[in-house]
Biotite code that builds the C-alpha atoms (Angstrom):
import biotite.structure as struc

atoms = struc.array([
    struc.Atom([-15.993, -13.061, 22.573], chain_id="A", res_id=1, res_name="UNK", atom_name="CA", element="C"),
    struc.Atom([-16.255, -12.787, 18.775], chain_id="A", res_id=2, res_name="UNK", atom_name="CA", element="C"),
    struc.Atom([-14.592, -10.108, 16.995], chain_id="A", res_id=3, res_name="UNK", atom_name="CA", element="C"),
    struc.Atom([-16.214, -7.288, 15.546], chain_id="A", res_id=4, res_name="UNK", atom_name="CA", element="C"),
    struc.Atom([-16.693, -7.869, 11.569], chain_id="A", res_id=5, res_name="UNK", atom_name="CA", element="C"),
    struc.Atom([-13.626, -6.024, 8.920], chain_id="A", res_id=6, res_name="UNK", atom_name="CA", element="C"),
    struc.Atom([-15.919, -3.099, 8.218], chain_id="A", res_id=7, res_name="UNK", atom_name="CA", element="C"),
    struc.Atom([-14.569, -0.199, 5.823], chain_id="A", res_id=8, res_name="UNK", atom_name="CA", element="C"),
    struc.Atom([-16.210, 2.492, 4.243], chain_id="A", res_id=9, res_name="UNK", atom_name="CA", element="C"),
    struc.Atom([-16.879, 2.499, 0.664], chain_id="A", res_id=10, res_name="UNK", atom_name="CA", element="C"),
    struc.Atom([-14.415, 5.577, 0.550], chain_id="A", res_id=11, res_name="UNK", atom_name="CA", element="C"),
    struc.Atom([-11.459, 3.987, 1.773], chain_id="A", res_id=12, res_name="UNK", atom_name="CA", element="C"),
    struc.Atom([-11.852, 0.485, 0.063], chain_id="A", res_id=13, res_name="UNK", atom_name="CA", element="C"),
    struc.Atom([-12.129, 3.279, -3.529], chain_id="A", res_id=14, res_name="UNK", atom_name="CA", element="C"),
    struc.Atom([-9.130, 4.576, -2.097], chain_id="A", res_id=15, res_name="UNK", atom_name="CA", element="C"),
    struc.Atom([-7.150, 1.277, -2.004], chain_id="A", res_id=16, res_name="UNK", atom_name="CA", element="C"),
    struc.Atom([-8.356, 0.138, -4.989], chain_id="A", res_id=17, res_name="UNK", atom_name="CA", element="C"),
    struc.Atom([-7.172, 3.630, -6.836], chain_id="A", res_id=18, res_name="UNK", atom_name="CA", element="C"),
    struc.Atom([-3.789, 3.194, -5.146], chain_id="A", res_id=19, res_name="UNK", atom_name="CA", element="C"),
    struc.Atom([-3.129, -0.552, -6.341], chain_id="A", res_id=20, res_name="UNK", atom_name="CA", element="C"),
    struc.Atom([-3.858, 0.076, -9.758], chain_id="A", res_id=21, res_name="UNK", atom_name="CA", element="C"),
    struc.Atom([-1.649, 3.356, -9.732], chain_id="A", res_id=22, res_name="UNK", atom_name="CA", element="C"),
    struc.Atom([1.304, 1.447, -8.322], chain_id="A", res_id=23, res_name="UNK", atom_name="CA", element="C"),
    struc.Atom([0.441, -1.679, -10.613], chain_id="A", res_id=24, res_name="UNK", atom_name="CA", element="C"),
    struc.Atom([0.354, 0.735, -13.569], chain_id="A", res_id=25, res_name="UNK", atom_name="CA", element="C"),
    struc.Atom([4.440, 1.642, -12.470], chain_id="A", res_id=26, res_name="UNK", atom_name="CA", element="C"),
    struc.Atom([4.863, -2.214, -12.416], chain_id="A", res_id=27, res_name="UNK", atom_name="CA", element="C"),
    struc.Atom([5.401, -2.095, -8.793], chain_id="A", res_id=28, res_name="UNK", atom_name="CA", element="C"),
    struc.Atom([6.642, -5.475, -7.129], chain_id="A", res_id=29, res_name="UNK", atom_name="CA", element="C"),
    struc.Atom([5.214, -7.801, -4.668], chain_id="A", res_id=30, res_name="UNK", atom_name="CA", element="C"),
    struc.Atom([1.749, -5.827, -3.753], chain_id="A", res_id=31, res_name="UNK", atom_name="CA", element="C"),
    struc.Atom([0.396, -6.623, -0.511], chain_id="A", res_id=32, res_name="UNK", atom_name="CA", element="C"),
    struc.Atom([-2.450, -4.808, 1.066], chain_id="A", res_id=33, res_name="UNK", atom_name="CA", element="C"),
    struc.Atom([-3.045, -5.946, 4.500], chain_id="A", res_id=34, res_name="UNK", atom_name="CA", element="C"),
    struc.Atom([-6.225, -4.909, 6.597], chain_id="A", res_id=35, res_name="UNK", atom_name="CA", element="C"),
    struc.Atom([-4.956, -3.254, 9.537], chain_id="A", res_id=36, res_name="UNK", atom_name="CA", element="C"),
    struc.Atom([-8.738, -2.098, 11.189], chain_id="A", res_id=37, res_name="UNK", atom_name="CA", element="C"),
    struc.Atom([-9.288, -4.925, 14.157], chain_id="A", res_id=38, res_name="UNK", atom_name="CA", element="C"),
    struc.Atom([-5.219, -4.786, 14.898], chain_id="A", res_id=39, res_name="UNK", atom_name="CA", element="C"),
    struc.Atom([-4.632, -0.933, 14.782], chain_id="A", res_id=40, res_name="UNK", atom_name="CA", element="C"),
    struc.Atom([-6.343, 2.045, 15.557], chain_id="A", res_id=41, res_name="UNK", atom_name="CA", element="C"),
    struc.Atom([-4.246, 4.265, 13.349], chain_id="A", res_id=42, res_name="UNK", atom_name="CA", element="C"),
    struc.Atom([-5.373, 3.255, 10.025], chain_id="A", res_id=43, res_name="UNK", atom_name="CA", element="C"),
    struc.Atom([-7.500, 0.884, 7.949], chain_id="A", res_id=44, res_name="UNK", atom_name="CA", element="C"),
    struc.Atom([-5.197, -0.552, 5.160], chain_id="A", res_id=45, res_name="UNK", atom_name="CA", element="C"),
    struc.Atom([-1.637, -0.867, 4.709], chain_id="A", res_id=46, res_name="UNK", atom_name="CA", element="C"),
    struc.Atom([-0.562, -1.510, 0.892], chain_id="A", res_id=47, res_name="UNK", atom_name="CA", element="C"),
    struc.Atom([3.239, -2.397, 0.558], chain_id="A", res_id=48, res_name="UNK", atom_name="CA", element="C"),
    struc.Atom([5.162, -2.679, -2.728], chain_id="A", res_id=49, res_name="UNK", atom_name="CA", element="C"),
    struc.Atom([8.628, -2.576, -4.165], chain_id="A", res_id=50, res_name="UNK", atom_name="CA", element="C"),
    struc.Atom([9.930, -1.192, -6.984], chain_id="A", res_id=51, res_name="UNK", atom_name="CA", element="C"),
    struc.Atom([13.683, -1.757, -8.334], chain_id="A", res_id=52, res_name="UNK", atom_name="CA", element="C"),
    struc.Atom([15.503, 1.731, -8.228], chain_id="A", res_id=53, res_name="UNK", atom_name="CA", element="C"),
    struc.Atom([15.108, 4.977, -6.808], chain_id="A", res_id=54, res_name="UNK", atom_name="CA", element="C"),
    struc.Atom([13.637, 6.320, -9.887], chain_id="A", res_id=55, res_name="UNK", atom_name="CA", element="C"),
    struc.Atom([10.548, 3.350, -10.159], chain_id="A", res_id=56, res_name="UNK", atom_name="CA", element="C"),
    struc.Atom([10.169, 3.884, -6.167], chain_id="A", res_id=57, res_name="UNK", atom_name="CA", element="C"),
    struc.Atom([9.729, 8.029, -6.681], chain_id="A", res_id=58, res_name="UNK", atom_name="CA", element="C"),
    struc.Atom([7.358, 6.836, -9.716], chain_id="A", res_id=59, res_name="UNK", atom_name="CA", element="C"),
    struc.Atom([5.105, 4.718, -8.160], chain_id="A", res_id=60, res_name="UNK", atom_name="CA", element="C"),
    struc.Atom([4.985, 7.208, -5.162], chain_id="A", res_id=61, res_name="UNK", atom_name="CA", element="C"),
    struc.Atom([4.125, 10.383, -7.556], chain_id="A", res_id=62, res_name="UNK", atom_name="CA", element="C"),
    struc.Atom([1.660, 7.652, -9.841], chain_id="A", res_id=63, res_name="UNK", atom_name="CA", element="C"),
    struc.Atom([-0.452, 6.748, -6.332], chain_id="A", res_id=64, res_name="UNK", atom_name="CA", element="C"),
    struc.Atom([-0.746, 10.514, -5.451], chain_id="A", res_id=65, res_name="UNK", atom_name="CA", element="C"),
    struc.Atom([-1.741, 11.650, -8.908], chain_id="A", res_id=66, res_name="UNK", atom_name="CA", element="C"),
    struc.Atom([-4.563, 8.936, -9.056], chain_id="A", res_id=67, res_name="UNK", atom_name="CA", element="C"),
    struc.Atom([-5.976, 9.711, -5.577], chain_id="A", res_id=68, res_name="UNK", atom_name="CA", element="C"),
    struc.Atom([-5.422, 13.416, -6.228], chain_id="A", res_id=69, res_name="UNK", atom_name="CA", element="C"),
    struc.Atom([-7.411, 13.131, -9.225], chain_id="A", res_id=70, res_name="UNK", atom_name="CA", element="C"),
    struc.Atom([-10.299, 12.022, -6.616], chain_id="A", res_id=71, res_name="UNK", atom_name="CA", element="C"),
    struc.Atom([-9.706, 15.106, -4.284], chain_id="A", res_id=72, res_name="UNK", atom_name="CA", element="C"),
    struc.Atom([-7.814, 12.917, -1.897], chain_id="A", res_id=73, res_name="UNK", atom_name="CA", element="C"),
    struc.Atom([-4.102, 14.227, -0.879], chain_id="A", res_id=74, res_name="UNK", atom_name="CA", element="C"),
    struc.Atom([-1.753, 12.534, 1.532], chain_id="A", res_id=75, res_name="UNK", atom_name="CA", element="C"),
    struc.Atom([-1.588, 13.952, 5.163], chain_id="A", res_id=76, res_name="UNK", atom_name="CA", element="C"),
    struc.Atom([1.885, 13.518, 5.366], chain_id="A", res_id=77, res_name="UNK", atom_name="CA", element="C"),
    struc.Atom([4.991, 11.624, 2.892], chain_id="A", res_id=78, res_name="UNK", atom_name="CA", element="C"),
    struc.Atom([8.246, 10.600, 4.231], chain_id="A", res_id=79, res_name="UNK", atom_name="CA", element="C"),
    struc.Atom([11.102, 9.148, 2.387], chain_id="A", res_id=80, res_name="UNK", atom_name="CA", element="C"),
    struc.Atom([10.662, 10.460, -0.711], chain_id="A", res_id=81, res_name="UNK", atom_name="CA", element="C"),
    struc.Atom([13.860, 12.338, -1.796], chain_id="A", res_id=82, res_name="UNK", atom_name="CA", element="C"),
    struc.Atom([15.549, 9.160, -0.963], chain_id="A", res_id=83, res_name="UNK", atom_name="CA", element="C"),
    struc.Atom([13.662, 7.068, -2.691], chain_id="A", res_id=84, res_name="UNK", atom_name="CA", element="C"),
    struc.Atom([14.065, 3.666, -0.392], chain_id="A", res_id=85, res_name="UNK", atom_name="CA", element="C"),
    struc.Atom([11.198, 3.531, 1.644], chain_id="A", res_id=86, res_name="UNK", atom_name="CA", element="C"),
    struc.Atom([8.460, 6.042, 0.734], chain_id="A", res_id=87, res_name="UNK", atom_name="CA", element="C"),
    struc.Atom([5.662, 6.151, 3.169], chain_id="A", res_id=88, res_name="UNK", atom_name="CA", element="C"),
    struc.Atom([2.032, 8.008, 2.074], chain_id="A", res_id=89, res_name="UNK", atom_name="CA", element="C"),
    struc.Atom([-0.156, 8.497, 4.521], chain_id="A", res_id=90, res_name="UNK", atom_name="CA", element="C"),
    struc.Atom([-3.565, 9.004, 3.719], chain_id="A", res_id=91, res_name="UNK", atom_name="CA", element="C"),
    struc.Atom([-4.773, 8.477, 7.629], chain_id="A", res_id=92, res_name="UNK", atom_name="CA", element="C"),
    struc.Atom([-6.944, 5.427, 6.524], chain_id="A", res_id=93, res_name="UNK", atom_name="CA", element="C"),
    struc.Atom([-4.566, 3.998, 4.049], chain_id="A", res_id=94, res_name="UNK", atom_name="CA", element="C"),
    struc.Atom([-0.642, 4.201, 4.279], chain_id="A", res_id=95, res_name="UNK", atom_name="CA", element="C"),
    struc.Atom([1.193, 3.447, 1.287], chain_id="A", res_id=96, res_name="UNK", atom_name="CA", element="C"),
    struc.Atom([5.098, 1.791, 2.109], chain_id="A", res_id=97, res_name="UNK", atom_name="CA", element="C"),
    struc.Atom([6.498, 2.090, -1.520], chain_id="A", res_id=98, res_name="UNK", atom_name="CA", element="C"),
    struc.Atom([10.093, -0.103, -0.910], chain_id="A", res_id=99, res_name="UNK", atom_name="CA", element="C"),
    struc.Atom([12.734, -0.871, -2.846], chain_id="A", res_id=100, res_name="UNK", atom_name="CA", element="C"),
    struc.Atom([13.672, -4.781, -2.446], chain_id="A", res_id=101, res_name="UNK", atom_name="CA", element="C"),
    struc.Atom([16.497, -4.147, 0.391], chain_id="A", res_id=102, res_name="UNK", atom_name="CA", element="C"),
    struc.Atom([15.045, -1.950, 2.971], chain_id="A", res_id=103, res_name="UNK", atom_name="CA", element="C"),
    struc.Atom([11.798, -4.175, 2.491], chain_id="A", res_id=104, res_name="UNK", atom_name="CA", element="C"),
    struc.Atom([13.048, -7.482, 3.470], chain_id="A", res_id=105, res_name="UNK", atom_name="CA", element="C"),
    struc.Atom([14.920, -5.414, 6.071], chain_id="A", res_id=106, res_name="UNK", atom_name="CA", element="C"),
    struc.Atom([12.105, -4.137, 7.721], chain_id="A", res_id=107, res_name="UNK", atom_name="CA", element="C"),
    struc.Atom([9.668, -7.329, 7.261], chain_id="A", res_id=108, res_name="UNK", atom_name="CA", element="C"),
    struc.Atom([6.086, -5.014, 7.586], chain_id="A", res_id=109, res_name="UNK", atom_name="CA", element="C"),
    struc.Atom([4.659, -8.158, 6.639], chain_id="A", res_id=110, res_name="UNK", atom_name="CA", element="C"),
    struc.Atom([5.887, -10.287, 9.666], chain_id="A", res_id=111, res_name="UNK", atom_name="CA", element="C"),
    struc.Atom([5.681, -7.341, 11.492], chain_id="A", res_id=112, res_name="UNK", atom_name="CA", element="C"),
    struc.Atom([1.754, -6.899, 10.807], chain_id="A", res_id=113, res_name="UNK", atom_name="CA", element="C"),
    struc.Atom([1.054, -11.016, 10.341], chain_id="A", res_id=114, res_name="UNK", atom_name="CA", element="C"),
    struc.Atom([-1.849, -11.002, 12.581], chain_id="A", res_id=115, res_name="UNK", atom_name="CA", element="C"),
    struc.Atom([-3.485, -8.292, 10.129], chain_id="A", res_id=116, res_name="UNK", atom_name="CA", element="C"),
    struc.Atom([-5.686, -10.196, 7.131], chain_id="A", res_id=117, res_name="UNK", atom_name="CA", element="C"),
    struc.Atom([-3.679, -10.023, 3.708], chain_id="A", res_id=118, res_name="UNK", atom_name="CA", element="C"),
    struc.Atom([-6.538, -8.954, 1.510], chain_id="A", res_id=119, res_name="UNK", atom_name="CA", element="C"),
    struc.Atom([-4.426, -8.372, -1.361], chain_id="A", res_id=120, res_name="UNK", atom_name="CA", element="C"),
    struc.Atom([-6.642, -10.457, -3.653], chain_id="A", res_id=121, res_name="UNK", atom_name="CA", element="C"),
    struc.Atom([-9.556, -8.551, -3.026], chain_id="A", res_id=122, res_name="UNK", atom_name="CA", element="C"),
    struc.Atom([-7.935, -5.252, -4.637], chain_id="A", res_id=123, res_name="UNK", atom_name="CA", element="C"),
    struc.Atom([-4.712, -6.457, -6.749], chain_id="A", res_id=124, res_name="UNK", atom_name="CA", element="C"),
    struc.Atom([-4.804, -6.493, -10.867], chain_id="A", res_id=125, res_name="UNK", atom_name="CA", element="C"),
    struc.Atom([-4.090, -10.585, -12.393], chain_id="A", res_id=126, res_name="UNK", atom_name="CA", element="C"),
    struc.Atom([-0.804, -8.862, -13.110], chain_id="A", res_id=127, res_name="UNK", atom_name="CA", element="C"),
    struc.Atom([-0.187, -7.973, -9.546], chain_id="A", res_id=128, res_name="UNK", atom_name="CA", element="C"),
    struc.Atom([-1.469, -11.077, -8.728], chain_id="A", res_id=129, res_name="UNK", atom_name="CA", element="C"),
    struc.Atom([0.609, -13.354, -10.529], chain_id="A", res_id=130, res_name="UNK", atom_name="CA", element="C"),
    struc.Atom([3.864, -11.107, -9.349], chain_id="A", res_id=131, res_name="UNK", atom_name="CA", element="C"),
    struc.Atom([2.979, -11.616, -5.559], chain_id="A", res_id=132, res_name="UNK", atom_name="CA", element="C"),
    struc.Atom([2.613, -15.538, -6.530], chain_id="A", res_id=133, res_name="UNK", atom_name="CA", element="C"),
    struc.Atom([6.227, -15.876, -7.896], chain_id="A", res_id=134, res_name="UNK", atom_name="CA", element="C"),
])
């Protein structure tokens, strides 16, 4: 049995796209986005970056909510944010993990979610691009 083709609506692929180049614009680390659709059935995309303090994690948070509030689109829930290690945004098709380096390699989403297609070059800037190559 073949599996069902990555489908996502124009919406949500806007969506990612809007988040990536918010967090890219806060210089955010390592971007990944990973397509999540044909291995979960609670959301479409993860994207997963890092920033280097507290202050650049709370910024790229606040910079991804700002662009997709600018489109009408708020968050259905945030976690993590006063803390400022591990900010999660969920947007119910796209969750946001904004890291900073430690609690990322601690918690491995990427390994964790390895069967999921890393689609990252289908959204990420050159800039963001060249980062995740490094």
């Amino acid at each position: 049995m073949n599996p069902e083709p990555i489908i996502a609506t124009p919406d949500t692929v806007q969506r990612v796209r809007e988040a990536v180049a918010a967090a890219d614009d806060r210089k955010a680390l390592e971007l990944k986005v990973l397509h999540l659709q044909q291995v979960s059935d609670f959301t479409d995309y993860f994207l997963i970056c890092s920033g280097t303090s507290e202050r650049q994690v709370q910024a790229i948070a606040d910079a991804v909510q700002e662009r997709l509030r600018a489109n009408r689109v708020r968050p259905l829930h945030v976690e993590g944010y006063n803390r400022g290690q591990w900010v999660l945004l969920d947007y119910g098709d796209l969750v946001v993990h904004v890291f900073q380096e430690e609690p990322r390699r601690f918690y491995a989403l990427e390994r964790l979610w390895g069967d999921a297609p890393d689609v990252t070059a289908d959204f990420a800037s050159k800039r963001a691009a060249a980062s995740n190559r490094e």
